[in-house]
C-alpha positions as CSV (number, residue, x, y, z in Angstrom):
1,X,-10.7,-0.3,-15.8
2,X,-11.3,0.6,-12.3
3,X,-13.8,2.9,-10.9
4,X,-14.1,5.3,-7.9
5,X,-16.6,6.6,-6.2
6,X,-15.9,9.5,-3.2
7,X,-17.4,11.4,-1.1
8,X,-15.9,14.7,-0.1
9,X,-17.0,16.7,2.3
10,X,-20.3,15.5,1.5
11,X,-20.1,16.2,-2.4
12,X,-20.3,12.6,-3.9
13,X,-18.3,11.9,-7.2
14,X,-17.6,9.2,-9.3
15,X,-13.9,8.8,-11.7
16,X,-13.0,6.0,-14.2
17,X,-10.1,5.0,-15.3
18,X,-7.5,2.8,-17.0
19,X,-4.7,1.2,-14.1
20,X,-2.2,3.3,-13.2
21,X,-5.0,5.8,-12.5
22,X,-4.5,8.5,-9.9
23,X,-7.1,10.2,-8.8
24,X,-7.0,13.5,-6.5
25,X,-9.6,15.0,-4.2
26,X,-10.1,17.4,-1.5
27,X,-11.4,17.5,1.7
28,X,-11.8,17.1,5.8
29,X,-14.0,14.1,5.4
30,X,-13.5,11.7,2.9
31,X,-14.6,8.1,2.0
32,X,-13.8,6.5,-1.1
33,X,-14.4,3.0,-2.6
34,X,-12.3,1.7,-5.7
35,X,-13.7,-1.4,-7.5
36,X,-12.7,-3.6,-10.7
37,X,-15.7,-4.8,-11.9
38,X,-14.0,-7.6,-14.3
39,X,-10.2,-9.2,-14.0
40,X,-8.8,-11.3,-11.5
41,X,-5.4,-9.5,-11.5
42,X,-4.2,-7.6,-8.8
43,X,-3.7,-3.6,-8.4
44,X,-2.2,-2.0,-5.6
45,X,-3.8,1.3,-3.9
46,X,-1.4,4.2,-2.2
47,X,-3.6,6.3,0.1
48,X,-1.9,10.2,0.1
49,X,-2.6,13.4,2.6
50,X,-0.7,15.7,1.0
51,X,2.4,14.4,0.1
52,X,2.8,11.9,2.5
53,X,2.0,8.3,2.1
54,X,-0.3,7.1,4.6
55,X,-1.6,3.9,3.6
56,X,-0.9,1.0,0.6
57,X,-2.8,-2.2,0.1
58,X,-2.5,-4.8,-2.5
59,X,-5.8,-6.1,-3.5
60,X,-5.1,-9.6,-3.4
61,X,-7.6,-11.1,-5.2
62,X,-10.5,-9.1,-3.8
63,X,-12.9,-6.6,-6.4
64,X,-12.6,-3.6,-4.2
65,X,-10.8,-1.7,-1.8
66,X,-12.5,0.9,0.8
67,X,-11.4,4.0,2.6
68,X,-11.7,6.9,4.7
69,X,-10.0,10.0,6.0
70,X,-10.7,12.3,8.8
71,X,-8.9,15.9,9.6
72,X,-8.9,18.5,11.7
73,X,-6.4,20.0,13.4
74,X,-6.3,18.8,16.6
75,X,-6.2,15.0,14.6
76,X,-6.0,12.7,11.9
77,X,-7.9,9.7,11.2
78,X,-7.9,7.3,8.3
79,X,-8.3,3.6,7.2
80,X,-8.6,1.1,4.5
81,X,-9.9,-2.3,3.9
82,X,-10.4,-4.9,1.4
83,X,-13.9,-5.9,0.4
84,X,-16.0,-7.9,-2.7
């Protein structure tokens, strides 16, 4: 099971599921935090604008994987990290 919480354009939300889990949301603004609260194994995460593959991470041993996206226009801004 893994859980995600997001924050979308300042609407927070919260989404568990079973791995593969995908899990779509809208907005300018975004941050986002997966975490597996039990198992050692690993899970990969693939960050999407649109249909365009922006980021991908492997876990690698850590409980939780963090993000954010900005957009406008004019620019596009986004990362993600591994945390516990």
């Amino acid at each position: 099971m893994v859980t995600v919480h997001y924050t979308a354009d300042g609407v927070k939300q919260e989404e568990t599921g079973v791995i593969p889990v995908t899990v779509r949301f809208h907005g300018r603004n975004a941050e986002w935090e997966i975490v597996r609260p039990s198992g050692g194994q690993e899970f990969r995460v693939d960050m999407y604008v649109g249909d365009m593959k922006r980021l991908s991470t492997t876990s690698s041993g850590h409980s939780k994987v963090r993000g954010q996206i900005e957009y406008s226009a004019a620019q596009e801004k986004y990362w993600m990290s591994l945390a516990d």
